[in-house]
C-alpha positions in Angstrom: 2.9 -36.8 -14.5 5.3 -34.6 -13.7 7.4 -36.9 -10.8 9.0 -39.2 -13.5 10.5 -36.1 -15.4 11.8 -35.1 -12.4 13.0 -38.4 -11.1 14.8 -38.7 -14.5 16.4 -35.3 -14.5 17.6 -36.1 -10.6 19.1 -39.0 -12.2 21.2 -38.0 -14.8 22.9 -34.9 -12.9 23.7 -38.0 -10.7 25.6 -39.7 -13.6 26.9 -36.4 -14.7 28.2 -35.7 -11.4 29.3 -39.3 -10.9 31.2 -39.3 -14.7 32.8 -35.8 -13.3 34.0 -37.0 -10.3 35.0 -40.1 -11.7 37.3 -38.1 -14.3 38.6 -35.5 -11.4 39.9 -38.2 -9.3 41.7 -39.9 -12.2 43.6 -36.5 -12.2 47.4 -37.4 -10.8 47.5 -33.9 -9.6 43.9 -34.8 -7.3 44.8 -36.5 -3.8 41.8 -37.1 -1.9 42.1 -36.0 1.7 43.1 -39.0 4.3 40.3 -40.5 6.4 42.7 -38.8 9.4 42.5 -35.1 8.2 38.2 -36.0 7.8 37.3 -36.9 11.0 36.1 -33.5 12.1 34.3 -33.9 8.8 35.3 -31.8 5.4 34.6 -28.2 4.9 34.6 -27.2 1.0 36.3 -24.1 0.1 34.4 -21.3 -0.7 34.9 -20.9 -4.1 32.6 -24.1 -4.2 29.9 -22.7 -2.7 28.2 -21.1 -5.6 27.4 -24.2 -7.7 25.2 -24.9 -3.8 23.1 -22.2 -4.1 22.4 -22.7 -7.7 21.6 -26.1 -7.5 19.3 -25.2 -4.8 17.9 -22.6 -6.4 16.8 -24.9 -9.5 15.3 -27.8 -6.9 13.3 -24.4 -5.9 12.4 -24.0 -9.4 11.2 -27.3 -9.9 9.4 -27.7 -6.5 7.5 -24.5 -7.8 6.9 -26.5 -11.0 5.3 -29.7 -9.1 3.5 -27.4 -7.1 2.1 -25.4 -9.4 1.1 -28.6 -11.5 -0.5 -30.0 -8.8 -0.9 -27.9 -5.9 -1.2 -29.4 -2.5 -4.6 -28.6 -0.4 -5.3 -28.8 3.2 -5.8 -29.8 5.6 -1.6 -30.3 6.0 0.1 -32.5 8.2 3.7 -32.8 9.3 6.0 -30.6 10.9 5.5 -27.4 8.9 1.8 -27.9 8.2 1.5 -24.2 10.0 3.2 -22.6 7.5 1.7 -24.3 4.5 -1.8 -23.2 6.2 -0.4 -19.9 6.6 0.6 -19.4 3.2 -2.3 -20.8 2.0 -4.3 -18.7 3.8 -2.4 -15.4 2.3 -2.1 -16.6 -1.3 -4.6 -19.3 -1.8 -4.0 -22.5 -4.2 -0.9 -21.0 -5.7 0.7 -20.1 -2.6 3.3 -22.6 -2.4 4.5 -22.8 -5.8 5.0 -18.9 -5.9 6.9 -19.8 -2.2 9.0 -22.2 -3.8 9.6 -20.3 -7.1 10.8 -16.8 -5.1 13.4 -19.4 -2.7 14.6 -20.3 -6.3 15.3 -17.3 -7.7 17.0 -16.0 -4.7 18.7 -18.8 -4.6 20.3 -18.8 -8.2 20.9 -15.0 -7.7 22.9 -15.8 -4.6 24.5 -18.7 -6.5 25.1 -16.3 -9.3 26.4 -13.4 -6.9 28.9 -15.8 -5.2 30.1 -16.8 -8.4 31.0 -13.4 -9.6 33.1 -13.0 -6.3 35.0 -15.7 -7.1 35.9 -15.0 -10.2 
């Protein structure tokens, strides 16, 4: 029920950042770097880093929503199926979605903290 919305919301801040970009690099005063100066790959300054850690903080938020929508039950598999067990274990049903929601927050407060240093 709730993977469409998502899928949806995914896409348009795809389109939004794709019409932003779009109208950025239309800006004369906007070179892109050469291929040359990219080969060690590209390093963003850091006033671009808070817009990172809010963003992940709301893909926190909204794994905490699927999760608490439909929580996930063991037994787990894959490669961190020990600490979904273990959390699990300490929490019960709603252990994961309360995992995801505190990354969130602490991610949009770090977002939010980097974006006051910036300013």
């Amino acid at each position: 029920m709730i993977a469409p919305l998502i899928l949806i919301l995914l896409l348009l801040c795809f389109l939004a950042f794709f019409l932003w970009d779009r109208k950025r690099l239309s800006n004369p005063a906007v070179r892109p770097l050469p291929r040359e100066q990219m080969e060690k790959g590209f390093t963003p300054a850091a006033v671009l880093g808070w817009p990172v850690w809010i963003g992940l903080g709301l893909i926190g938020v909204t794994l905490a929503i699927a999760e608490w929508q439909s929580p996930s039950q063991p037994p787990y598999s894959g490669r961190w199926a020990w600490f979904n067990e273990a959390i699990y274990q300490a929490f019960g049903p709603s252990g994961n979605a309360g995992f995801f929601l505190v990354l969130g927050f602490v991610g949009i407060g770090y977002g939010l903290i980097r974006w006051r240093r910036s300013r």
